[in-house]
C-alpha angles and dihedrals in degrees: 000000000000080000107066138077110247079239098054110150102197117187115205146191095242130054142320072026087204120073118167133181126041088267089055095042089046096052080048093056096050091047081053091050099033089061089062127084112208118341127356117219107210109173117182116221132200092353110194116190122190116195124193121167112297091345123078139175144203141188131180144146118245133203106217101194128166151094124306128224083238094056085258111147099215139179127167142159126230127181113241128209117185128179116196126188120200112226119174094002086299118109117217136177119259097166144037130168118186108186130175120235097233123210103247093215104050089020086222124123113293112234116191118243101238137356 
């Protein structure tokens, strides 16, 4: 949690969607990390960071895979964009958005077919 800004705002793919503040991205986090059972593979794919003075972004893909607490073997990508401001020479987070590529045609979450 070094990493964020005690102002994060952090949108997510599960409710209450908003969390804001380290205490509520935190207890985010440990929801995340509670619904697994044993490691979580998170690979980051096509990271793009743009830097501009003390303001930076990033965007990636990321492959979520594990087990989860109810025996599901599950893997799924989300798309990651993350703002950083850079305050007394140290960069932290302020924003994060999480969001869930969706099938068109069933408008569910899209799972890709192997990994």
């Amino acid at each position: 949690m070094s990493h964020y800004s005690p102002g994060i705002v952090y949108y997510d793919v599960v409710p209450p969607l908003r969390f804001a503040g380290t205490d509520e991205v935190r207890g985010n986090f440990v929801r995340w990390f509670d619904g697994y059972d044993g490691p979580i593979s998170l690979q980051t794919h096509d990271l793009d960071v743009a830097v501009s003075g003390d303001v930076a972004f990033a965007h990636m893909l990321h492959l979520d895979s594990g087990k989860r607490t109810n025996g599901l073997e599950t893997s799924i990508w989300v798309r990651s964009t993350v703002g950083c401001r850079r305050s007394n020479g140290a960069w932290l987070i302020t924003h994060e958005h999480i969001s869930l590529p969706i099938d068109m045609e069933t408008l569910r979450a899209w799972f890709p077919p192997e990994v």
